[in-house]
N, CA, C and O of each residue as an XYZ file, in Angstrom:
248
protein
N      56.518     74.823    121.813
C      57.929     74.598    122.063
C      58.780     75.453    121.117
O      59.506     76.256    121.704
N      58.868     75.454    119.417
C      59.425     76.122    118.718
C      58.755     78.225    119.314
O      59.450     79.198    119.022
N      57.884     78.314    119.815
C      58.333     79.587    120.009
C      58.833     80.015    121.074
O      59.143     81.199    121.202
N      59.072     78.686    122.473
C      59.718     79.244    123.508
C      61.472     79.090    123.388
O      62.272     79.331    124.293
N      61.784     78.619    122.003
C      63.325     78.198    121.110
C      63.485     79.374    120.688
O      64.595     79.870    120.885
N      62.393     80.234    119.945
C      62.213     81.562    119.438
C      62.758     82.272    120.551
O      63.954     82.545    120.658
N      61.671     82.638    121.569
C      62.491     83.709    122.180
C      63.643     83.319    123.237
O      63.864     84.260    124.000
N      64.234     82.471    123.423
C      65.255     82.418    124.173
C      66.245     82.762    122.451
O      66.802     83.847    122.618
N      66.456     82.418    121.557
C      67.799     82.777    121.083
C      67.327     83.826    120.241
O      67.810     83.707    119.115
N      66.681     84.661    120.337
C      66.039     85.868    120.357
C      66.393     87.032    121.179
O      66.129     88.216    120.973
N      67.146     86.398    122.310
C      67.345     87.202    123.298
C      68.667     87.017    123.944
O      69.151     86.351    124.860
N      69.214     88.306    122.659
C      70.783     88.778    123.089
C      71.599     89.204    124.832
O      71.062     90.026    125.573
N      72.728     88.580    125.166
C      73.312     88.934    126.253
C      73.352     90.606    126.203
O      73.776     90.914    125.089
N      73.119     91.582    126.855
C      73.498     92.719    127.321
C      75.165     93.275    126.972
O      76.039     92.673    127.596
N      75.541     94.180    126.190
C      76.251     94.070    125.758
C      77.567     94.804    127.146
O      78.781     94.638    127.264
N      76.512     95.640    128.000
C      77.135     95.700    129.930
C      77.727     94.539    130.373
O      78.938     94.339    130.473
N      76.836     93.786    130.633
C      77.206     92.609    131.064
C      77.920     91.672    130.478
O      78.434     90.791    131.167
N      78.065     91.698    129.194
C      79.433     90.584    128.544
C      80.930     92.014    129.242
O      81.967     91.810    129.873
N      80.593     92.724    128.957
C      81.681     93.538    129.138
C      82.575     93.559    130.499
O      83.798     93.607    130.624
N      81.216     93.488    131.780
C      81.645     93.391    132.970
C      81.764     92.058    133.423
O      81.814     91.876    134.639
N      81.819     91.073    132.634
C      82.518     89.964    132.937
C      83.749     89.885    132.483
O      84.636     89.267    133.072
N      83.972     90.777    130.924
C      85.445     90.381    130.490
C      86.663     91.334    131.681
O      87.825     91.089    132.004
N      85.783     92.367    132.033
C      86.599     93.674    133.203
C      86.995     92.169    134.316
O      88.127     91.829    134.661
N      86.057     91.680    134.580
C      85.946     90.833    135.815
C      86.985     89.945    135.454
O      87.641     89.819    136.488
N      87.416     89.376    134.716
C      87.877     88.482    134.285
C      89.558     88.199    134.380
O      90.417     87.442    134.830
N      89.242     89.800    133.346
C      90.586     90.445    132.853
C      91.726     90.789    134.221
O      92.924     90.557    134.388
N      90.715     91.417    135.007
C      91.126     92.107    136.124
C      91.504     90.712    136.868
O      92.680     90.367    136.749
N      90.846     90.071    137.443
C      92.005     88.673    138.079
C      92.820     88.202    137.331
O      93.832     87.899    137.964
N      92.900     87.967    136.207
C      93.851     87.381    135.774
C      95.285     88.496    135.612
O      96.471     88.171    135.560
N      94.887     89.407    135.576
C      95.996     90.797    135.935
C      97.041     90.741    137.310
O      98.226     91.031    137.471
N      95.779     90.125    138.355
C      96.414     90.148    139.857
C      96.966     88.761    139.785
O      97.864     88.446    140.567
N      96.546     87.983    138.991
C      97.428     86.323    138.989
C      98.493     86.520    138.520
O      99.451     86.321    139.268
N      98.699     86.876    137.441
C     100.407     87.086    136.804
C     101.214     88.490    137.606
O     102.356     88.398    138.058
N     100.674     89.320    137.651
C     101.232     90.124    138.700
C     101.587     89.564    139.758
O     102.581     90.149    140.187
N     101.284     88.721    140.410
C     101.114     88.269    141.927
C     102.854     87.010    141.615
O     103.854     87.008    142.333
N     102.684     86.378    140.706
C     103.654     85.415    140.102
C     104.971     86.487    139.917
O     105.972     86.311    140.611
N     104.908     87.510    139.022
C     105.861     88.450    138.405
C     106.508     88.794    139.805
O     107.691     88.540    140.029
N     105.541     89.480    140.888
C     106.181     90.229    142.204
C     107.202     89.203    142.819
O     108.428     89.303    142.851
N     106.234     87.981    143.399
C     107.106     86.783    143.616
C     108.686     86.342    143.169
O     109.472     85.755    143.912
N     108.915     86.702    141.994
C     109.484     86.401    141.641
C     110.668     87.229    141.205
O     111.683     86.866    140.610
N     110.371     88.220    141.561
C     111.360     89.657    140.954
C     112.137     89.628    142.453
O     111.879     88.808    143.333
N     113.195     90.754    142.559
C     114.042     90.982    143.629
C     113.245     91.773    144.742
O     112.767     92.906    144.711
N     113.253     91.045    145.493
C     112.687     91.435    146.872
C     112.768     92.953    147.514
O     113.873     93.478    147.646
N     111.709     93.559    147.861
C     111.549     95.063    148.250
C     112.772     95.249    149.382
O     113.533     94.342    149.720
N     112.792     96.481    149.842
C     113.668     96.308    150.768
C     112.428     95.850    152.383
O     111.291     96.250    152.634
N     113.403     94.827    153.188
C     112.309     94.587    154.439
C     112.069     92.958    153.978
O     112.111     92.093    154.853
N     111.855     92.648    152.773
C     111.236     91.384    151.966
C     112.539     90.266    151.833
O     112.289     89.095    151.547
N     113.378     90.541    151.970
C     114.576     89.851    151.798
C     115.137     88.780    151.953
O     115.988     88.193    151.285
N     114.362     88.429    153.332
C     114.861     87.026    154.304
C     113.647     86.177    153.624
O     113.683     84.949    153.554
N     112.706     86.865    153.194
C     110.865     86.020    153.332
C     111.495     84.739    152.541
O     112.496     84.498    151.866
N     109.900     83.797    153.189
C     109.925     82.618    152.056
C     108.763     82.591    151.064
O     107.622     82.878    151.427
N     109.077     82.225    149.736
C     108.665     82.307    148.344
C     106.942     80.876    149.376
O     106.860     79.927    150.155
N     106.221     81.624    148.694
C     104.891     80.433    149.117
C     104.914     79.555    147.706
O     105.136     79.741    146.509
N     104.534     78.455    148.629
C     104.581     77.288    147.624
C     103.560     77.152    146.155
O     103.642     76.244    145.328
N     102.671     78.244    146.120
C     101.822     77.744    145.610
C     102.475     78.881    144.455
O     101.989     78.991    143.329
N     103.482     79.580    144.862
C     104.379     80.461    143.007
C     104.883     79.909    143.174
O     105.319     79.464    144.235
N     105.230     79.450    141.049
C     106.283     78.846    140.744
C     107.234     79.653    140.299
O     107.100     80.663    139.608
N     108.410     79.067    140.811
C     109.542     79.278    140.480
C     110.189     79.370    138.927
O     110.250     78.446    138.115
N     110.668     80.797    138.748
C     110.652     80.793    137.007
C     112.527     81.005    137.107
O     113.184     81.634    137.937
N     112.862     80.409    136.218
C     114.762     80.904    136.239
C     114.709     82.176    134.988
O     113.892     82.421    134.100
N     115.894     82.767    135.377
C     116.016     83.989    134.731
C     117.150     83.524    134.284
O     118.095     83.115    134.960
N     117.008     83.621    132.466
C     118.368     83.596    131.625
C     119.532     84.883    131.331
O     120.533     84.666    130.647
């Protein structure tokens, strides 16, 4: 038992793969606040009449 404890924490994550999870990560959470920010900024031209979807919240601008 103590040497199958050995090599599991013996055996470092890939330093690729921590990386392409933080890309993965990073990158949605980029398109979440972006996606909120667009919502919420002044409407393109064409976008004008639309309705705001319920699931952005509504932020007030001071």
């Amino acid at each position: 038992m103590f040497t199958l404890m050995q090599e599991v924490a013996g055996t470092p994550i890939p330093y690729s793969l921590f990386l392409s999870i933080v890309g993965i990560v990073g990158f949605a959470a980029a398109i979440g606040i972006g996606s909120v920010a667009w919502y919420n900024s002044k409407r393109p031209a064409g976008w004008e009449g639309k309705e705001r979807p319920d699931i952005v919240p509504k932020i007030d601008k001071d």
